[in-house]
Structures are given as structure tokens and as C-alpha cells.
C-alpha positions as CSV (number, residue, x, y, z in Angstrom):
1,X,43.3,15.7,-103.3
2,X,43.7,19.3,-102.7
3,X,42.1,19.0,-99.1
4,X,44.8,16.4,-98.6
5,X,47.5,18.3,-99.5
6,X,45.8,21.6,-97.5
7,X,45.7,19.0,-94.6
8,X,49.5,17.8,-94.6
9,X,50.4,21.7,-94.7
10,X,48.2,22.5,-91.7
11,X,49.3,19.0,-89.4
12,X,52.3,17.9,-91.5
13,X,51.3,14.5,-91.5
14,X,52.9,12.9,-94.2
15,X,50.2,10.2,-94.6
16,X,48.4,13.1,-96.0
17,X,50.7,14.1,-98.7
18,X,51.6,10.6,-99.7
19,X,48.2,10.2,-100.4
20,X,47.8,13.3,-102.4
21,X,50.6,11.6,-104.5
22,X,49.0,8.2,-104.9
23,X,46.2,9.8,-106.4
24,X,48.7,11.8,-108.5
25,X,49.8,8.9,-110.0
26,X,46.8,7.6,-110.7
27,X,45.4,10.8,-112.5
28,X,48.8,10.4,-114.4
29,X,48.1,6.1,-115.5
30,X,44.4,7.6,-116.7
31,X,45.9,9.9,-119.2
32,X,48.4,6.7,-120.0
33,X,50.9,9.4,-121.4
34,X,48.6,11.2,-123.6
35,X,47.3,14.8,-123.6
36,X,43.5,13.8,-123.0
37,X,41.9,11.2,-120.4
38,X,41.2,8.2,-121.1
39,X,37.6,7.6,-121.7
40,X,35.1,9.2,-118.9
41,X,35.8,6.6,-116.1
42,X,37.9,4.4,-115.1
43,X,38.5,1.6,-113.3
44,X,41.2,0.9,-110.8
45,X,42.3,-2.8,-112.3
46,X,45.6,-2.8,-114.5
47,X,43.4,-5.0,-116.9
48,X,41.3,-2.3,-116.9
49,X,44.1,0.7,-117.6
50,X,45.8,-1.2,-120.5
51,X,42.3,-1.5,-122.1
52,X,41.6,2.0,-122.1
53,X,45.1,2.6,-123.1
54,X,44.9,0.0,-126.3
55,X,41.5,1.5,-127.1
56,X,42.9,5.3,-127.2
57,X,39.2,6.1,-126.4
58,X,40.4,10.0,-125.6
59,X,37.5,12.7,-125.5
60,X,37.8,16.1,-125.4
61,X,35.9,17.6,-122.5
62,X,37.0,20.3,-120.2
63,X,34.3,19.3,-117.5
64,X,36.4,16.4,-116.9
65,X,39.8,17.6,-117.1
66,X,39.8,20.9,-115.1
67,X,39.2,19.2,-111.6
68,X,42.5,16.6,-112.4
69,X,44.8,19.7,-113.6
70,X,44.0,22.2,-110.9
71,X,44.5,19.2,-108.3
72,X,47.9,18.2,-110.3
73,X,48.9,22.2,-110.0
74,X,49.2,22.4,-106.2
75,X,50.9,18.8,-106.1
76,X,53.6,20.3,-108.6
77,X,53.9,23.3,-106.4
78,X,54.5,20.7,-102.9
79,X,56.8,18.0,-104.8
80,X,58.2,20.0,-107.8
81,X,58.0,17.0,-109.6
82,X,57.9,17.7,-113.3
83,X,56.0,14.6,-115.0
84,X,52.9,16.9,-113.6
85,X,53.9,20.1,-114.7
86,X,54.9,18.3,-118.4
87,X,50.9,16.9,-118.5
88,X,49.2,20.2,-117.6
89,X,51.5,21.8,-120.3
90,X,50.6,19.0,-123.1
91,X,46.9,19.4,-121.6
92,X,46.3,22.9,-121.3
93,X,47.6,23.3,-125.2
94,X,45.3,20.4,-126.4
95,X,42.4,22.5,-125.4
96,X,43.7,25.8,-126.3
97,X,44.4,24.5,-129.8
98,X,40.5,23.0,-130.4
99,X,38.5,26.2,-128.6
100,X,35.7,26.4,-129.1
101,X,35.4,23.3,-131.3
102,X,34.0,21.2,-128.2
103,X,31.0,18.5,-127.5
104,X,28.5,20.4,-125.9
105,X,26.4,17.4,-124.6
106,X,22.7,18.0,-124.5
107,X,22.8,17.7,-120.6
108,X,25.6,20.2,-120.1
109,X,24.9,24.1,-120.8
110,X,27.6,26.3,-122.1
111,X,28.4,28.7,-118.8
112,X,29.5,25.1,-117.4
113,X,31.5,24.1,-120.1
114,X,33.4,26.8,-120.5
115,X,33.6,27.5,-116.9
116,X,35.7,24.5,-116.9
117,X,37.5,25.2,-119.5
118,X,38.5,28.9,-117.9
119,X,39.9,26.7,-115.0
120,X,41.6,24.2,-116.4
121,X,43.8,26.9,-118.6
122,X,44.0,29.2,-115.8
123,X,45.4,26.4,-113.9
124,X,47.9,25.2,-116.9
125,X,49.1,28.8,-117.0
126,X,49.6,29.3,-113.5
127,X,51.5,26.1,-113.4
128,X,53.7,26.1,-116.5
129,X,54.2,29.6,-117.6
130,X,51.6,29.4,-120.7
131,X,50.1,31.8,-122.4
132,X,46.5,31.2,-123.0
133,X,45.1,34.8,-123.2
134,X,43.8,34.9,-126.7
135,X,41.0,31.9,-125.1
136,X,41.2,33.2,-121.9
137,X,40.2,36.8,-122.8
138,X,37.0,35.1,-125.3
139,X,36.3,33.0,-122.2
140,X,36.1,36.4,-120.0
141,X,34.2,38.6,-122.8
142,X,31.5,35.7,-122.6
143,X,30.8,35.4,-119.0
144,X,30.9,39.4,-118.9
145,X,27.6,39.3,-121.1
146,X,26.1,36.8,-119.2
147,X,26.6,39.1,-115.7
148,X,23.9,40.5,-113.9
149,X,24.0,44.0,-112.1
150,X,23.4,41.8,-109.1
151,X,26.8,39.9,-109.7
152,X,25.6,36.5,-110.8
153,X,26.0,35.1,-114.0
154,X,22.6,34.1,-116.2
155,X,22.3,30.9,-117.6
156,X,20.1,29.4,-120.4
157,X,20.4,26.2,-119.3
158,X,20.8,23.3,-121.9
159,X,18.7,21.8,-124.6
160,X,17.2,18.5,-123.0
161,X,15.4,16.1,-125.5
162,X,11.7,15.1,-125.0
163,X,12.8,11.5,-124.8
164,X,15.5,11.3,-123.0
165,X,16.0,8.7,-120.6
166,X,16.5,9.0,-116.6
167,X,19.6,9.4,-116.6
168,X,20.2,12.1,-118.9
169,X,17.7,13.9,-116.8
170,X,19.2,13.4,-114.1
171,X,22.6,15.1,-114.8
172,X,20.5,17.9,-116.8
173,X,21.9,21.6,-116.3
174,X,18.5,23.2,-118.3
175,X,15.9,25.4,-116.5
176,X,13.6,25.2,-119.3
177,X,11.9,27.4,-121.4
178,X,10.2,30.5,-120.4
179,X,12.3,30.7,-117.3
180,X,13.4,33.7,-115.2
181,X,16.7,35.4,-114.7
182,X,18.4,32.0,-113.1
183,X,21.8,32.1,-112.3
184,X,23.1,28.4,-111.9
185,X,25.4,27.8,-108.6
186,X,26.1,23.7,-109.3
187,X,27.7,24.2,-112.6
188,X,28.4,27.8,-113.2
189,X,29.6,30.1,-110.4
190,X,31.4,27.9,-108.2
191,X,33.9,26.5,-110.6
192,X,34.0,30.5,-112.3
193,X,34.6,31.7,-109.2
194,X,37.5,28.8,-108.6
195,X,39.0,29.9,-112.3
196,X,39.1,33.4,-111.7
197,X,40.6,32.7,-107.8
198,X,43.8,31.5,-109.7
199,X,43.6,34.4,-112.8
200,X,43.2,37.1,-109.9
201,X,46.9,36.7,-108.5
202,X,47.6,39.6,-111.9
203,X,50.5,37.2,-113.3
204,X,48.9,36.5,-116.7
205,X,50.4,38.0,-119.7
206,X,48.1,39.5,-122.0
207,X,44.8,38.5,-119.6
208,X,42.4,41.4,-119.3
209,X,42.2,41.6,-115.7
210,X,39.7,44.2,-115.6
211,X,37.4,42.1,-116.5
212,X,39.2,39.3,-114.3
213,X,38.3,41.9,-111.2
214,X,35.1,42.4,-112.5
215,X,33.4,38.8,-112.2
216,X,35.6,38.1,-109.5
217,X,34.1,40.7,-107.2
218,X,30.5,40.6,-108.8
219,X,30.3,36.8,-108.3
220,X,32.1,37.3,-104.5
221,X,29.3,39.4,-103.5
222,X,26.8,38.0,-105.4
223,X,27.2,34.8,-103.0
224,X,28.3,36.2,-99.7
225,X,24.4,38.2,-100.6
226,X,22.6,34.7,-101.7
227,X,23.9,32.7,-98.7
228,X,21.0,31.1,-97.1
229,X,19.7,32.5,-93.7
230,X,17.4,30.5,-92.0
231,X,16.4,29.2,-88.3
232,X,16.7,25.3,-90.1
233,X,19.9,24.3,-89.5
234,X,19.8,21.7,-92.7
235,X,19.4,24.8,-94.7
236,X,21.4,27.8,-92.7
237,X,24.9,29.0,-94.3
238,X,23.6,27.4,-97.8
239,X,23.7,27.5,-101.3
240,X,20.6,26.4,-103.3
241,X,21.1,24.8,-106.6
242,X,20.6,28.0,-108.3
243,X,19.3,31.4,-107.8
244,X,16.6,33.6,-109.6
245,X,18.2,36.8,-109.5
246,X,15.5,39.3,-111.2
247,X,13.1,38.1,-108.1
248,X,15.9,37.9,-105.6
249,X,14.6,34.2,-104.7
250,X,16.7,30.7,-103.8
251,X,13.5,28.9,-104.3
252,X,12.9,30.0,-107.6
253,X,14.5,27.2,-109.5
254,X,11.1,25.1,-110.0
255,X,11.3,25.0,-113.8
256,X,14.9,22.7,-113.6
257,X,14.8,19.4,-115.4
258,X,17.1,17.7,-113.3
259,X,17.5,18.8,-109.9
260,X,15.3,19.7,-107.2
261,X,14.3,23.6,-106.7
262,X,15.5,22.8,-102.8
263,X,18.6,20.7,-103.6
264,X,21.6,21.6,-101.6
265,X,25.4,19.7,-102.8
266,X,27.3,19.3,-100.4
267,X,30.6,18.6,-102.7
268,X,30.4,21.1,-105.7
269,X,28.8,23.7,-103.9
270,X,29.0,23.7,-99.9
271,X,32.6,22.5,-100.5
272,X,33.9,24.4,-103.3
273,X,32.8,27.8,-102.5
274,X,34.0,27.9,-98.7
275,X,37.2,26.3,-100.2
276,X,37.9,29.7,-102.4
277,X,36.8,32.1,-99.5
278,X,39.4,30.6,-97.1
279,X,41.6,30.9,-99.7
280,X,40.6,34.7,-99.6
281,X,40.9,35.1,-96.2
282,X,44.2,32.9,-95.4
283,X,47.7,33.8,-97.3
284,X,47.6,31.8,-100.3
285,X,45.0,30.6,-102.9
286,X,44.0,27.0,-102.5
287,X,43.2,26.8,-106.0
């Protein structure tokens, strides 16, 4: 969605645009007029819709809801039409209201919960005019602990059980025990770095934006320096999975339960993190 609307600006193709809003108004049929989304997926059938609807099977997780509300931020700020701006407001004060009473599920670690959540209120804020800094500033003090003097954030990983299935594994965040310094770039620094994109533009009331400038520029550098360089072209201009940063190495992620110590994403990684540095280079923030 917010390539679409990035597109339209750059060709001003209007195809483009009323794309962005079809899938604007399908973000807005999944919440079905209620603060949280409906269940974790979704159908696109009406049949489908009203069940979710009747079954007000809501769930409180930022993971899924900070994508949706950044995206529904830069389509207020093209159409200026308020139904988004009114559902990032309800949103953004759901989740400000429960911190940090969340569902941690046993495949998801902290850093990328909370990451989320960082986004997702930066975003509300940005939008809307809310003041979040009482979470925002807890959300900042934590990833500030978690920083390395290289710039990357450590994570522990999650808490994996010994039984569980395939497909818990295979959406596992955890490194395991016993692991080195690894700082995650799937689930941690590329959707931090996309929260404290938006919380750099010095507009937020009460935010410490020392610390804001802090992990901004540590994680900035800390990427530009872990960038792949290599004579493959499959791997050259990369990101690995993640990143052992007390021995400097992008193949030192062997110990992960659930993704490969080579694994390159082309979507969350190789297309967020580009995404934030044009936003550096060009006029505006995409985010």
C-alpha cells in the first residue's frame, strides 16, 4: 500500500492511488468498526467478514496492527479522509491503555513485539495528534539497554517449546541458548528503525528524543556497516537474517530455530530497510 501510494506521487497515475484506497477500505471492513482486528486473517468473502464480525474474535497484538496503521497514516495524509485518522486514534489508545499487558507468543521475542508496538503508536501520534510518551519513552529506555556499542540491538530470542510442531518452528524468532551477541534484522531492527524514522521528525510532546537520535543513528550505521559485500550477486547489497555483532559475522546465526543462518527476505528486510533510507535521502519520510 505505501509503495502504491509512493508510486502515484512519483507518476501520478491514479490507478495507483485508487488502489491504495481499495485496500484502505479493506483494512477498515477487517476492523468491522472496532479498535482491534478482527481475528489474525481474513478472508476476502462478505460471508467471511460478517463471521468475523459476529464472532468479535479481536486479539490484541501489535505485530499485526502496526503494518495496517502506518499504511492507513500516509493514506490520511493523500485523501484527508477522516474515517482513517478516527481508527488509528481508537487503535493507537487501545494499545496505549493495555502496555505492557500483551500475549507474548512463544514464537515471537520481545524486541519484535515491542518494536511493533513503538511503530504503531509512533504512527497513531504522528497521525492524530496523540500523546503516547509515557509508553513511548518505556518502549525507548528498553531498546536503549538492549544497544550494542556497535549500533545494533541484542536479542534473546524467544522461548521455543521442545515439542512444538513445524509450524511454530517455522515462524520462531529464538537463537537458542548459549548464543552469541545476535542482533535480529527480520523482526527487530528493521521495523525499529521504521518506528523511530517517523519519531525522528522532533514533533512529539514529552518523547525523549535523545534517546530517539540515539538508536536512530546507532541502528543507521549499524546497517549501512553490516550490508553484505560480496562478488555473488544473490548475496551483494544484503541483509542476513541476523547479525552476531561481538564477532562482527553475518553467518553467525547457526544456533536459530527457525530460519536459515543464510536466509535473505526479500519483503521485511531487502524492502523495508531501503524503503527508510530513501526516505532519508529524498524530502519526506515514507513512513
Amino acid at each position: 500500500g505505501i509503495n502504491m501510494i509512493e508510486l502515484w506521487k512519483l507518476t501520478g497515475d491514479n490507478r495507483l492511488l485508487e488502489s491504495a484506497k481499495l485496500l484502505g477500505e479493506l483494512i477498515l471492513k477487517w476492523f468491522g468498526g472496532q479498535s482491534l482486528l478482527a481475528c489474525s486473517r481474513f478472508d476476502y468473502s462478505e460471508t467471511d467478514v460478517l463471521k468475523i464480525q459476529k464472532d468479535k474474535n479481536d486479539f490484541a497484538a501489535p505485530e499485526f496492527h502496526e503494518a495496517p496503521a502506518i499504511f492507513l497514516k500516509k493514506l490520511y495524509e493523500v485523501t484527508g479522509d477522516e474515517r482513517y485518522k478516527n481508527q488509528l486514534k481508537n487503535t493507537g489508545d487501545v494499545f496505549a491503555e493495555i502496555y505492557p499487558d500483551y500475549t507474548i507468543g512463544s514464537a515471537l521475542s520481545k524486541n519484535f513485539t515491542y518494536g511493533r508496538l513503538l511503530g504503531l503508536l509512533a504512527a497513531v501520534s504522528d497521525c492524530t495528534g496523540e500523546n503516547y510518551s509515557g509508553v513511548i519513552n518505556e518502549l525507548l529506555c528498553y531498546f536503549t539497554r538492549l544497544s550494542h556499542p556497535c549500533g545494533g540491538v541484542g536479542d534473546k530470542g524467544a522461548y521455543v517449546p521442545e515439542d512444538a510442531g513445524d509450524k511454530l518452528l517455522e515462524f520462531a524468532v529464538g537463537f537458542g541458548e548459549g548464543h552469541d551477541s545476535i542482533s535480529d534484522v527480520l523482526y527487530c531492527c528493521n521495523t525499529l528503525l521504521a518506528a523511530l524514522s517517523i519519531l525522528q521528525k522532533d514533533k512529539f510532546k514529552g518523547v525523549d528524543m535523545e534517546k530517539v537520535s540515539a538508536l536512530y543513528d546507532g541502528i543507521t550505521n549499524f546497517l549501512l556497516n553490516i550490508q553484505i559485500k560480496s562478488d555473488d550477486a544473490r548475496l551483494d547489497g544484503a541483509w542476513m537474517r541476523a547479525f552476531d555483532m561481538e564477532n562482527e559475522e553475518y553467518y553467525g546465526c547457526h544456533k536459530d530455530f527457525g530460519w536459515g543462518p543464510y536466509c535473505l527476505l526479500s519483503g521485511w528486510v531487502m524492502g523495508a530497510i531501503p524503503l527508510i533510507f530513501l526516505g532519508m535521502l529524498g524530502n519526506g519520510y515514507i513512513y
